[in-house]
C-alpha positions as CSV (number, residue, x, y, z in Angstrom):
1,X,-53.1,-228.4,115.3
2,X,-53.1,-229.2,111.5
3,X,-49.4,-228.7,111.3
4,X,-49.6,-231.4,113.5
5,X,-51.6,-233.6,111.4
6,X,-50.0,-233.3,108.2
7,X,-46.9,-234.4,110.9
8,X,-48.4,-237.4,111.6
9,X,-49.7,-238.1,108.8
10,X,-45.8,-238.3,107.2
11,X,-44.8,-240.1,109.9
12,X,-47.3,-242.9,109.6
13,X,-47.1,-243.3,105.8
14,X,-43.7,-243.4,106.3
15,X,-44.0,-246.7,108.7
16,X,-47.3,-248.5,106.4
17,X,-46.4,-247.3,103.2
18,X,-45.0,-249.2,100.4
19,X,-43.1,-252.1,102.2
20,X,-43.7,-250.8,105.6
21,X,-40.5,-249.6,107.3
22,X,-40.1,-251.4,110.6
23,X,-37.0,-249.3,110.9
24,X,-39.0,-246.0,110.6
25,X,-41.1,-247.6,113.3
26,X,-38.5,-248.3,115.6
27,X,-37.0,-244.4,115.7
28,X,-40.6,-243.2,116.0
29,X,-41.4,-245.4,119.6
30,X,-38.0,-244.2,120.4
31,X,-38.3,-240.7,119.7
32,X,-42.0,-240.2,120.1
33,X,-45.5,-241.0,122.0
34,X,-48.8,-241.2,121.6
35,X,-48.9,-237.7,123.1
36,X,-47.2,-236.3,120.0
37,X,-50.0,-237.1,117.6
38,X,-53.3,-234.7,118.0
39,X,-55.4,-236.7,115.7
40,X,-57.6,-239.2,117.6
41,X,-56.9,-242.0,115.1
42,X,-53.6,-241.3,114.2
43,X,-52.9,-241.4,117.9
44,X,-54.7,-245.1,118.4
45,X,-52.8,-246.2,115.3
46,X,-49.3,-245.8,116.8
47,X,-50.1,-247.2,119.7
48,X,-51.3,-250.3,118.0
49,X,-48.5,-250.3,115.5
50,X,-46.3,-250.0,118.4
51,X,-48.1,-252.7,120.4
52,X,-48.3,-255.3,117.0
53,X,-44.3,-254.5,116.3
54,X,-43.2,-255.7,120.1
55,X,-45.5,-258.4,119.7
56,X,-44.9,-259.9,116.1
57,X,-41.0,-258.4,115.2
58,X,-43.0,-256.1,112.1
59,X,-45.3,-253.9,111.2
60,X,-48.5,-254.4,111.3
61,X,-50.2,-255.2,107.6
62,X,-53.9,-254.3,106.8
63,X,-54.5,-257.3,107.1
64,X,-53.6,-257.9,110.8
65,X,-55.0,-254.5,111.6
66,X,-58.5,-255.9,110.3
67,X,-57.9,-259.0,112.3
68,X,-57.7,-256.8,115.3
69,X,-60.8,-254.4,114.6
70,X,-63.0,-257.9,114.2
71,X,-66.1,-257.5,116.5
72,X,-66.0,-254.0,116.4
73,X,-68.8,-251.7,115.7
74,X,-68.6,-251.8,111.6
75,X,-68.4,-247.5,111.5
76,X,-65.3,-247.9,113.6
77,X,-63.8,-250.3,111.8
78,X,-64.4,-248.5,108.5
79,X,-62.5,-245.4,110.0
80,X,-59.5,-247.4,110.9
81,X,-59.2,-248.9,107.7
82,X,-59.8,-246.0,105.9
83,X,-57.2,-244.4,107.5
84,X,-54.5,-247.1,107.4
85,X,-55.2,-247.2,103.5
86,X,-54.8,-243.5,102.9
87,X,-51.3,-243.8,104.5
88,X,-50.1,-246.6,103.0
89,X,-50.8,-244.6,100.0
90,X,-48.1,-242.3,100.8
91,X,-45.1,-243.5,100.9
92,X,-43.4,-240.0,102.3
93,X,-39.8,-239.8,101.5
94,X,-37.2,-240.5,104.0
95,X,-36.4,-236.9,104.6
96,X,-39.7,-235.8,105.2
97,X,-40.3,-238.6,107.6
98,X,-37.6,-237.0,110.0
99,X,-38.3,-234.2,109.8
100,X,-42.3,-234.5,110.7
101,X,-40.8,-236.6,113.2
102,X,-39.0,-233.5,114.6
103,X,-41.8,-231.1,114.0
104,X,-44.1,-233.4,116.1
105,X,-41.6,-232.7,119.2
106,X,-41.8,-229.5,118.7
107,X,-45.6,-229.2,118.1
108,X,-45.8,-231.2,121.7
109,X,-43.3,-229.1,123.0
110,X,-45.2,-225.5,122.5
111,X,-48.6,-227.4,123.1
112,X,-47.4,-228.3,126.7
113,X,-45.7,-225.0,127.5
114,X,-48.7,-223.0,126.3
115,X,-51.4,-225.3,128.7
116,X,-48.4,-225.1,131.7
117,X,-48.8,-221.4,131.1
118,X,-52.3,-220.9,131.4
119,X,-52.5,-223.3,133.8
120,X,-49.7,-221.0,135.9
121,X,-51.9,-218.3,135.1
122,X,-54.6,-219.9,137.1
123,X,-53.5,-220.6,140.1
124,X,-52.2,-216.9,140.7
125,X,-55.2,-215.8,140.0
126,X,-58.1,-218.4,141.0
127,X,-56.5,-221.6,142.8
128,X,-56.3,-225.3,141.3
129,X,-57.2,-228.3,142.8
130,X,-55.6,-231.5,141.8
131,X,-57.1,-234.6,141.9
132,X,-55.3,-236.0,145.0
133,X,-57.3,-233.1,146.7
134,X,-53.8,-230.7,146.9
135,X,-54.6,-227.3,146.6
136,X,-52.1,-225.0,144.7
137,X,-52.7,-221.3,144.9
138,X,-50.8,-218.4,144.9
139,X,-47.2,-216.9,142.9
140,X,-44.8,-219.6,144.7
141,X,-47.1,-222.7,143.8
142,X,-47.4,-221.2,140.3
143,X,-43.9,-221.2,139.6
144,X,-42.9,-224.2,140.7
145,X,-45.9,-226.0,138.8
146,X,-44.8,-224.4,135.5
147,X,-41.1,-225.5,136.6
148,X,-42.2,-229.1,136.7
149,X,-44.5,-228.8,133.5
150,X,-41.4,-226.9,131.6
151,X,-39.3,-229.9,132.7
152,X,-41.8,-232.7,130.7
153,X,-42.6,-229.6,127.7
154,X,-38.0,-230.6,127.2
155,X,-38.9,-234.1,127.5
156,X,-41.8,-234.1,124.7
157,X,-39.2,-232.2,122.6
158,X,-36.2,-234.6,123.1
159,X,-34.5,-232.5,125.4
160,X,-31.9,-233.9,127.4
161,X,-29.5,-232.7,130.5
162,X,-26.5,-234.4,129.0
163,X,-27.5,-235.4,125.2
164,X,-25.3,-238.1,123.7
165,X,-25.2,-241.4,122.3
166,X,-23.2,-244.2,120.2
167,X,-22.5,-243.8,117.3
168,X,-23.6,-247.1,116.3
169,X,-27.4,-246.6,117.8
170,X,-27.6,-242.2,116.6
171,X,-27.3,-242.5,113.1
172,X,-30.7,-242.0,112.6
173,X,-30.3,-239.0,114.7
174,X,-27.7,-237.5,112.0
175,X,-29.6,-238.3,109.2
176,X,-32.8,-236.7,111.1
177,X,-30.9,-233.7,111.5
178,X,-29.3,-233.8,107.7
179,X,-33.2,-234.3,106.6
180,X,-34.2,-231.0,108.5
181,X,-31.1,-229.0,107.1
182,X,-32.3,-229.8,103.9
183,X,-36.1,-229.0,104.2
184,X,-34.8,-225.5,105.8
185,X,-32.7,-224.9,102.2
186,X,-36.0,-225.9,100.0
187,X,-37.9,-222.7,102.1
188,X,-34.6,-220.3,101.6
189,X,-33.9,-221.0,105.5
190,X,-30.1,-222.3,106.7
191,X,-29.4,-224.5,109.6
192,X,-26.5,-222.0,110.7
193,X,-26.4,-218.0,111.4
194,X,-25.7,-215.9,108.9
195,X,-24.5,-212.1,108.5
196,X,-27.2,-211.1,105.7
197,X,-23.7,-210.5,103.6
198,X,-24.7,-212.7,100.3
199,X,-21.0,-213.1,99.1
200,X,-19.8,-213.5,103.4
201,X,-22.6,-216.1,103.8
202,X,-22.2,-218.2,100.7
203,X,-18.4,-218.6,101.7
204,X,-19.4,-219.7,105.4
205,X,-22.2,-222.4,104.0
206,X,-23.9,-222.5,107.0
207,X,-22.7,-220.0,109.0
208,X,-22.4,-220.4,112.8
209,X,-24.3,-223.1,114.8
210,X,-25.4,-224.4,118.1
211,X,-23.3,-223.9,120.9
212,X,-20.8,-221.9,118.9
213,X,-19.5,-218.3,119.6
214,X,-18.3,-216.2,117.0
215,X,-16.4,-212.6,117.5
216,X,-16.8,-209.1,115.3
217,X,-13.5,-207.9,115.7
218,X,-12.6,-204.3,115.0
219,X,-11.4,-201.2,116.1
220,X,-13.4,-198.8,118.1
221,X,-16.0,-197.1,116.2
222,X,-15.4,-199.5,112.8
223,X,-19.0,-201.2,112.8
224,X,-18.6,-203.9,115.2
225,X,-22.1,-203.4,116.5
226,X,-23.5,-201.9,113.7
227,X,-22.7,-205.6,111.8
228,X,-24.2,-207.0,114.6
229,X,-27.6,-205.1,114.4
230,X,-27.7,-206.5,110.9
231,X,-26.8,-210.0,112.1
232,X,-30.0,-209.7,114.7
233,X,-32.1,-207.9,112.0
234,X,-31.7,-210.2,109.3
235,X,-32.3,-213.6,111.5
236,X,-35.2,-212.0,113.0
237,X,-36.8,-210.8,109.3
238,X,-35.4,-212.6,106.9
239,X,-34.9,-216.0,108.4
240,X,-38.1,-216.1,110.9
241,X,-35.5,-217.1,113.6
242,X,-35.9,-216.0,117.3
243,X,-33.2,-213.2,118.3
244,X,-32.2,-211.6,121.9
245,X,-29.9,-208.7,121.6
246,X,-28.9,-207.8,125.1
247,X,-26.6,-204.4,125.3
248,X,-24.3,-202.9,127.9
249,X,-22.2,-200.3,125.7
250,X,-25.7,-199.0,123.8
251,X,-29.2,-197.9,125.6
252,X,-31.6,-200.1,124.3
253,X,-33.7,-197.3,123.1
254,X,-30.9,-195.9,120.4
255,X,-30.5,-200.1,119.6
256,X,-34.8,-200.4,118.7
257,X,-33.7,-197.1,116.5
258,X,-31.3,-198.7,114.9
259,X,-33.2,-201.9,113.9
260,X,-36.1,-199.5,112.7
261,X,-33.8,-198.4,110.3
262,X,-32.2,-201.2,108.9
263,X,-35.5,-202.4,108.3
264,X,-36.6,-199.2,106.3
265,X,-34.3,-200.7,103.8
266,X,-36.3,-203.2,102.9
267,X,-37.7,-202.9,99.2
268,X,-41.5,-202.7,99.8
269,X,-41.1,-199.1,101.5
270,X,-39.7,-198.0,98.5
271,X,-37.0,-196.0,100.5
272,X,-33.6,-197.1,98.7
273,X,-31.5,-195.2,101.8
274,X,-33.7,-196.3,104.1
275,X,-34.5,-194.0,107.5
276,X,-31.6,-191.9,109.1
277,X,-31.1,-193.1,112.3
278,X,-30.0,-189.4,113.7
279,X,-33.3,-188.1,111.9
280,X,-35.6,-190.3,113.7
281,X,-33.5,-189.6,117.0
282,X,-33.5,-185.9,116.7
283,X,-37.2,-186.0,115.4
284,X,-36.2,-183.9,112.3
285,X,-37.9,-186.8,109.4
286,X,-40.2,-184.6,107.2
287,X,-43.6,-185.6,106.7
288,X,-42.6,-188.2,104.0
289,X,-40.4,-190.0,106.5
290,X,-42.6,-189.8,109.2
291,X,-45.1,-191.4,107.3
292,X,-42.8,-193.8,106.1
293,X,-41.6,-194.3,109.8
294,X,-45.4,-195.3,110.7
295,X,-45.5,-197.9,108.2
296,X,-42.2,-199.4,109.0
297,X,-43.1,-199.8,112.3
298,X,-46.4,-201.3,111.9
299,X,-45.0,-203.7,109.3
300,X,-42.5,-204.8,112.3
301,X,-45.4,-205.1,114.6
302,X,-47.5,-207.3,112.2
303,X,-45.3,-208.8,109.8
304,X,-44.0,-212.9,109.7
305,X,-40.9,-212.3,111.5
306,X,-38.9,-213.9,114.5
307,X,-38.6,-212.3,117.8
308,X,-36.2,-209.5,118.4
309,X,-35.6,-208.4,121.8
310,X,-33.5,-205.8,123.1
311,X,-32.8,-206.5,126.8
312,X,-30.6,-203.8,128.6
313,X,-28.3,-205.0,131.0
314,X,-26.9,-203.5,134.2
315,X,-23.6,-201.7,133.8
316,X,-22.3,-204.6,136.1
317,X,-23.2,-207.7,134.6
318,X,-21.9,-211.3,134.7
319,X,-22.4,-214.3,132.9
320,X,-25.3,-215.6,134.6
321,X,-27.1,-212.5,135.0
322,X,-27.1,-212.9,131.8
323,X,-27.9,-216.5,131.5
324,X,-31.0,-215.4,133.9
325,X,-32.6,-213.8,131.7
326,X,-32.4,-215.6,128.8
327,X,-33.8,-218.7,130.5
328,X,-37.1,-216.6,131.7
329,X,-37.1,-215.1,127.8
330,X,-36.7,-218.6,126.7
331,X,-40.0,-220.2,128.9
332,X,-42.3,-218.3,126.4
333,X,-39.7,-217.3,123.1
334,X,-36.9,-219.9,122.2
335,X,-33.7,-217.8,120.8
336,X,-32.4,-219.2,117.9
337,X,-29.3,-216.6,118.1
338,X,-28.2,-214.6,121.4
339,X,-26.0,-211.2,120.5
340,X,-24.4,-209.9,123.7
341,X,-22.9,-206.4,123.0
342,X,-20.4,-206.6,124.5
343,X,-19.1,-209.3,126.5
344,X,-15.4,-207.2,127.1
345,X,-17.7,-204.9,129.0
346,X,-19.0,-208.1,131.4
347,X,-17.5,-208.5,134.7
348,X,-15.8,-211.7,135.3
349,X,-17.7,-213.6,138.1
350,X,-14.2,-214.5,140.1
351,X,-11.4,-212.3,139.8
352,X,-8.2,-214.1,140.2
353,X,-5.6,-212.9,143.7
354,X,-3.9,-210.3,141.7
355,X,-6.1,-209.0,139.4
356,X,-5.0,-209.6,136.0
357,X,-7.4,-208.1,132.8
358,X,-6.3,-211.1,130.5
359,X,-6.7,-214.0,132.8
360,X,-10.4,-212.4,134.0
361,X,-11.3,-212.1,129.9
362,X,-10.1,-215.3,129.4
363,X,-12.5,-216.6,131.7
364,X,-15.5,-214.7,130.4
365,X,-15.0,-215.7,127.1
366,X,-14.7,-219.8,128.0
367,X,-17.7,-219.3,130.3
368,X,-19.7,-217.5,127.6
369,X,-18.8,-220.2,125.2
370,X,-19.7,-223.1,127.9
371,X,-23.1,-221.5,128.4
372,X,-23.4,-221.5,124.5
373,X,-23.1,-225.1,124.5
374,X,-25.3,-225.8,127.3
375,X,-28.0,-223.3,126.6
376,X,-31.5,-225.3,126.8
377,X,-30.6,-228.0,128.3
378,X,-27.6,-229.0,125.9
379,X,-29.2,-228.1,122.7
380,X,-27.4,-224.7,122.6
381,X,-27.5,-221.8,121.3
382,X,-24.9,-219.2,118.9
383,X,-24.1,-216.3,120.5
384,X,-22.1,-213.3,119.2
385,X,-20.0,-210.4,120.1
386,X,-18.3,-207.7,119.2
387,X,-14.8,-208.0,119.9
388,X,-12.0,-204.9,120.0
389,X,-8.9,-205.2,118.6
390,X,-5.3,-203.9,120.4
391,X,-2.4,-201.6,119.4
392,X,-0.8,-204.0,117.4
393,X,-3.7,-204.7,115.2
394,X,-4.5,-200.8,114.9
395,X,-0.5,-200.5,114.1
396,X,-1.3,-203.5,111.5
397,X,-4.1,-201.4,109.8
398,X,-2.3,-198.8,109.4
399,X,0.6,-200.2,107.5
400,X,-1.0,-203.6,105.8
401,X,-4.3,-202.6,106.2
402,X,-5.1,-205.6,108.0
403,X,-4.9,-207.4,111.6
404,X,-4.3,-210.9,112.5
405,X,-6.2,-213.1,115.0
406,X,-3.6,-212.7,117.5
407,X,-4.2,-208.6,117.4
408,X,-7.4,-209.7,119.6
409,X,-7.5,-207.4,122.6
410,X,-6.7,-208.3,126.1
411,X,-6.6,-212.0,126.2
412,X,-5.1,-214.4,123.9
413,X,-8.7,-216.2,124.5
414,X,-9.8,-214.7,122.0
415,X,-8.4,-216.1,119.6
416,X,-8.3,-219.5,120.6
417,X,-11.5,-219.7,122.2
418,X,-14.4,-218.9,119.5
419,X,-15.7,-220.8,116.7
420,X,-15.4,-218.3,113.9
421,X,-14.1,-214.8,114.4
422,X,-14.5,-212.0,111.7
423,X,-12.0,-209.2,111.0
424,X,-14.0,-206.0,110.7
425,X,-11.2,-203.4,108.3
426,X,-11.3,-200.2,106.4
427,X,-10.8,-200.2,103.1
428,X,-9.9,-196.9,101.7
429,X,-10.8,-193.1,103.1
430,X,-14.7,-192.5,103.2
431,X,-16.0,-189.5,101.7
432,X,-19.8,-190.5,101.9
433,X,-20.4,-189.2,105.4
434,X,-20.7,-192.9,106.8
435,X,-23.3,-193.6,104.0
436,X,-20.9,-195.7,101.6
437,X,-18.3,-196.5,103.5
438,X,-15.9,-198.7,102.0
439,X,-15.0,-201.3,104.2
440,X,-13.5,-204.9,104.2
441,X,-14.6,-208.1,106.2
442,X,-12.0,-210.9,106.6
443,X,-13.0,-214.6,108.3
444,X,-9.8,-214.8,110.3
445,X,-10.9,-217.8,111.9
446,X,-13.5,-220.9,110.7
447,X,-13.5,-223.9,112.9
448,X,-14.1,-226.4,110.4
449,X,-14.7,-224.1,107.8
450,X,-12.8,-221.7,104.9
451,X,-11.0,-219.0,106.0
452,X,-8.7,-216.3,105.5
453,X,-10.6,-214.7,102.7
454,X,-11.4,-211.0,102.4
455,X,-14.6,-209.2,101.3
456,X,-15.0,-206.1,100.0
457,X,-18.1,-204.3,101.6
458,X,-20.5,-200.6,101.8
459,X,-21.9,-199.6,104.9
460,X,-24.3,-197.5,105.3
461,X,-24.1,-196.3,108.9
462,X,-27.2,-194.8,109.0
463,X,-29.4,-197.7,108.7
464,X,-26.7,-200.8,109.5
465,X,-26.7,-201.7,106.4
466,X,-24.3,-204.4,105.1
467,X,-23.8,-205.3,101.3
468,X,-21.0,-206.7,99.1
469,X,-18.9,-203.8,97.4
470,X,-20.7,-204.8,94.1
471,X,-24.1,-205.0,95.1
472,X,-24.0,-201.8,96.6
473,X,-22.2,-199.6,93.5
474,X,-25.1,-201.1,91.6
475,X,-27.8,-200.5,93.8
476,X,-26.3,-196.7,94.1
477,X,-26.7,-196.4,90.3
478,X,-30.6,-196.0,91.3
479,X,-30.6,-192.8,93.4
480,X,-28.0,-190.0,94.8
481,X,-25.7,-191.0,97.4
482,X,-25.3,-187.2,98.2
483,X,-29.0,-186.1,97.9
């Protein structure tokens, strides 16, 4: 609720401040309602500055506002005018105005899908009565009422079923969305999805983005999913993002593991290798780790992070099995990132008349990038998979040490299809029993971004952890890699 009055506040010192903006008035009555303001006055004071604009072709003056409250009772007039004048002492930048803008959908947004849900709640439980005398009661009327009140939570946020616009008309759009880009970069947030690789992330600037799909690509058993616990982890922890992880090829018990552990890396547990995955499977931590073990896990359970479910999937599984359930996940926890390990392991939902592996690939990896796009109604969503790699790119490996896009296994698709595909490659031999291995990661493919350049990496197996050849050599200065 106060988020949402600071909100407004910007919003409205953006439109009466300084020389009054009738252009940030116009994108506000196009992209908002008096529903999105929580504050009694503020709320009356759009509508009026609304109403006066239609009217009179500007904004309304404090003047004209105390032409309006005339024969009022004087303590309501002295609220008004108080109020006007604080905000016209604002003058918010242009920035913040969009972006309070887009907060205030949002704000509306979870306000609405939190009364639809208790309001769901109640009619399984107790029975409603609207006012037109209809009684709704029981788990059928339930669901379609919080159906219908989902449908106007998408509306309060700006959600569309087919989003679009001219060019000439959504510019304030782009600069709305440039203005909430940049308020992300002041807090250490980025718009895109990163891999929690610093050197990896810096070259990507932004890293993958709505709607987009983007490949790990390796041979079996190189840290395909491994890199994409770490993806998940880091989103979730690091970036406050919202994260489903669903798995086919890994139970999702041995996944939760595995996130544990990464996230017994982090500093404050003062564990520089982190929790051994295989110790806390085969229950042989000593007491230090177990009490460590405690405290990661509460810290996970209590900490400011994003969501991050694991969600195991059916050995047979199609696209919108999959879709499915993100869409109920999504009614109470929006995904900002969807991992699917692995889509080569989803069945195709038509097979073609005689069979063929690369045309029923092909047609899983266009239909998981199509429900990328359309994911929420059109706003989208990245998704990410591991990806294997085929004989030529293993034959490629073993002679350059590298593989090229088109060493993608089983359909050309897979190459062609996603938005940014990374090239997962050993480095040199590992002696450190998976907990330094030297690896490489290469960005084989960018859509609209740098590629082709190689990083040098350590992974630590153990705990899914990720870092830049440097970073990690230095960091291993401070304890024993053998201990």
């Amino acid at each position: 609720m106060a988020d949402a009055v600071a909100h407004g506040r910007v919003v409205l010192g953006r439109i009466v401040g300084g020389e009054r903006s009738l252009r940030a008035l116009h994108y506000a009555a196009d992209h908002l309602g008096g529903e999105h303001f929580t504050d009694t006055v503020q709320r009356r004071l759009f509508r009026t500055l609304v109403g006066y604009a239609d009217r009179n072709g500007g904004v309304m003056s404090r003047a004209a506002l105390s032409d309006l409250l005339r024969g009022q009772e004087p303590g309501i007039v002295l609220m008004y005018e108080e109020a006007y004048d604080l905000l016209a002492g604002l003058s918010p930048e242009e920035h913040e105005f969009y972006h309070s803008a887009s907060q205030l959908r949002e704000l509306a947004a979870d306000r609405a899908t939190g009364d639809a849900l208790a309001v769901g709640k109640a009619i399984m439980t107790e029975g409603l009565r609207l006012e037109d005398g209809t009684e709704l009661r029981g788990s059928q009327d339930a669901r379609a009422y919080v159906q219908a009140e989902f449908a106007q939570a998408e509306t309060a946020a700006g959600g569309t079923d087919s989003p679009g616009g001219d060019i000439r008309t959504a510019g304030d759009d782009i600069l709305a969305a440039y203005s909430q880009v940049k308020e992300q970069r002041k807090t250490g947030r980025v718009q895109g999805i990163e891999f929690g690789i610093a050197d990896l992330d810096a070259h990507l600037d932004g890293g993958l983005g709505h709607g987009e799909l983007g490949l790990v690509a390796a041979a079996m058993t190189a840290g395909k999913s491994s890199l994409c616990v770490q993806c998940g982890w880091h989103n979730a922890v690091e970036q406050g993002r919202n994260v489903i992880f669903f798995t086919t090829e890994q139970h999702h018990t041995a996944l939760r593991v595995k996130i544990v552990a990464r996230h017994s890396r982090l500093p404050k547990f003062g564990l520089p290798r982190g929790l051994d995955t295989r110790l806390i499977r085969s229950g042989r931590l000593d007491a230090e780790g177990e009490r460590a073990l405690a405290a990661v896990v509460a810290d996970l359970k209590t900490g400011d992070y994003g969501s991050l479910q694991v969600i195991q999937m059916p050995e047979v599984c199609t696209l919108p099995v999959m879709a499915a359930r993100a869409e109920a996940i999504s009614r109470t926890v929006v995904p900002d990132l969807v991992i699917f390990d692995y889509l080569q392991l989803m069945d195709p939902e038509k097979r073609s008349k005689d069979n063929r592996l690369n045309e029923t690939m092909a047609g899983v990896l266009k239909g998981a990038r199509g429900w990328a796009r359309s994911f929420r109604r059109g706003r989208g969503v990245p998704l990410i998979s591991p990806w294997q790699v085929n004989k030529e790119g293993i034959n490629g490996m073993k002679g350059s040490g590298e593989f090229k896009l088109e060493d993608l296994g089983e359909t050309i698709e897979a190459g062609r299809t996603p938005s940014m595909v990374l090239g997962l490659m050993a480095a040199e031999e590992d002696n450190s029993d998976g907990r330094a291995a030297p690896l490489s990661v290469k960005v084989l493919k960018n859509r609209d971004g740098p590629r082709g350049r190689r990083f040098g990496l350590t992974v630590d197996f153990a705990t899914c952890h990720f870092a830049d050849r440097e970073a990690a050599v230095a960091d291993a200065d401070f304890f024993d890699l053998d201990a």
